[in-house]
C-alpha positions, 0 to 999 in steps of 0.5 A: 126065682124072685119073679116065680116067688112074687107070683107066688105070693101074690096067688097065695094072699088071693087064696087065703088072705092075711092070716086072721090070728098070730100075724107076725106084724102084729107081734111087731107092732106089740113090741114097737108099743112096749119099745115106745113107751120106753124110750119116747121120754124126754132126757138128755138124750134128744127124741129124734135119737131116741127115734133112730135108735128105736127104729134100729133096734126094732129092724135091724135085728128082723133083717138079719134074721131074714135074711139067715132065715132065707139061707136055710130055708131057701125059696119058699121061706122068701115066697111066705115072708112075702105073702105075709107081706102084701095084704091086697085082698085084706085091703079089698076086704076091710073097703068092701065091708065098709060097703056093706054097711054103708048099704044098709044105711048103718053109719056107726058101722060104717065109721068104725069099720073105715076107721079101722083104715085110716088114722083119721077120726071117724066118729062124727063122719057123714056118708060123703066122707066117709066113702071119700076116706075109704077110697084115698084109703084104698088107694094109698095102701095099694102103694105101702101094703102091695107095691112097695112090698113087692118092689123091695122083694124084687130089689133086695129079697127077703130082709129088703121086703122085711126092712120096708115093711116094718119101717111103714108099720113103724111109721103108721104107728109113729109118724104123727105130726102130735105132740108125742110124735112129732120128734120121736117119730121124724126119723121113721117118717123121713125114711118112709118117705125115701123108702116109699118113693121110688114105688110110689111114683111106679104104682101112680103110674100103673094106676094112670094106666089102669084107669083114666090115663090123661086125667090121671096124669094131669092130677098128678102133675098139677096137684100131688104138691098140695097134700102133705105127704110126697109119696102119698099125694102122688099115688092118691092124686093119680088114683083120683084122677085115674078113677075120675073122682074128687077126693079130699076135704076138711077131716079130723086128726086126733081131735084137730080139724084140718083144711086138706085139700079137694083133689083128682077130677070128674064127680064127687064119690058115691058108694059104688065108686069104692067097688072101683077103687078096689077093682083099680088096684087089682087091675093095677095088680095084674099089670105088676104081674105081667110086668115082673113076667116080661122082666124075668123072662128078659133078664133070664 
């Protein structure tokens, strides 16, 4: 059944996309602020358990109510909750509008809409740099908004999906390395990262098999270490690689300059280069597909 439901989803999201008011992720993230705001304040308590304790509050309870939620309404309830999960032709949306602005030469549009993708500062980015961000951007999120969705769907149904989803939301929104996160937020970020790893070496190496498999392969092995994140320099090496590009460089967080480092192989990214960034994770998708048909047919 969780093989017919992840299809589902899947077709569901190409044909209607993200919903364009009242996603409940963003009634989540209204409440993670306001439970932030809170709880992230120096006491007797230490942040870090101010963090764990936040996390719990925030998840726990939406699990629960997935997975009761699942028992009453069966299948279809666990096909939307799905849907509303994965975003991949939203993610193919928001790279392509940067596109289109950087066609028509408009560079403030085309910083305020790739800002709207990465949490990186934008507002003095030139052309180069900002092509580069949309496609790590692309990439990265195919691995949190569509695979890692979809693997913890396969693995624990509706409150795996729900835990995965509201952790990397809750991550994406605390998990800075600032002043104001850096304790509060460590705990998030650590299971984001144990959550995140197993899919993200899964999506590297569909991505190695939709695009350029040996470069792909090679920059992965040689050079996913050198960027910060352990799930995220796996997935955005691979994908550069697979798309024979060179990505990274210095960029901006928070209004401090850091020295990331150039990875992937083959040519610096041109505009052009984000429509194949967008085609790779939906090639990349279609190999998900087929893999999760081969495997509820086997196991059948």
């Amino acid at each position: 059944m969780s093989t017919i439901l992840s299809v589902f989803a899947l077709l569901l999201d190409q044909l209607l996309g993200e919903p364009r008011r009242y996603h409940p992720l963003a009634g989540f993230g209204c409440l993670a602020q306001f439970t932030e705001q809170q709880l992230n304040r120096s006491g007797a308590v230490p942040l870090r358990l101010m963090g764990l304790l936040s996390v719990v509050l925030l998840v726990a309870p939406m699990a629960v109510a997935a997975q009761i939620l699942s028992d009453w309404f069966g299948p279809l309830f666990d096909g939307i909750l799905l849907y509303l999960a994965v975003g991949a032709k939203s993610l193919a949306q928001h790279a392509l509008r940067v596109v289109e602005a950087l066609q028509r030469n408009d560079l403030p549009v085309a910083r305020q809409r790739v800002g709207m993708m990465v949490s990186r500062d934008t507002e003095n980015m030139e052309r180069p740099a900002i092509v580069s961000a949309t496609i790590e951007s692309v990439l990265e999120n195919g691995a949190d908004a569509i695979f890692g969705a979809l693997f913890w769907f396969l693995l624990a149904g509706a409150p795996g999906v729900v835990i995965y989803r509201l952790v990397n939301t809750l991550d994406a929104m605390w998990g800075y390395r600032t002043e104001r996160f850096r304790e509060f937020g460590w705990f998030v970020a650590r299971l984001d990262d144990l959550l995140n790893w197993f899919p993200a070496r899964l999506t590297a190496l569909v991505y190695a098999l939709a695009g350029k498999f040996r470069a792909s392969i090679r920059c992965w092995s040689r050079q996913a270490d050198r960027l910060d994140s352990p799930n995220g320099g796996v997935v955005m090496t691979a994908g550069a690689g697979a798309l024979g590009l060179i990505l990274g460089g210095p960029c901006s967080y928070h209004g401090e300059t850091r020295d990331k480092p150039f990875f992937g192989a083959g040519f610096s990214p041109v505009c052009g280069d984000i429509y194949r960034a967008v085609d790779l994770v939906q090639k990349s998708v279609l190999y998900w597909v087929i893999a999760i048909l081969i495997g509820g047919w086997l196991f059948a």
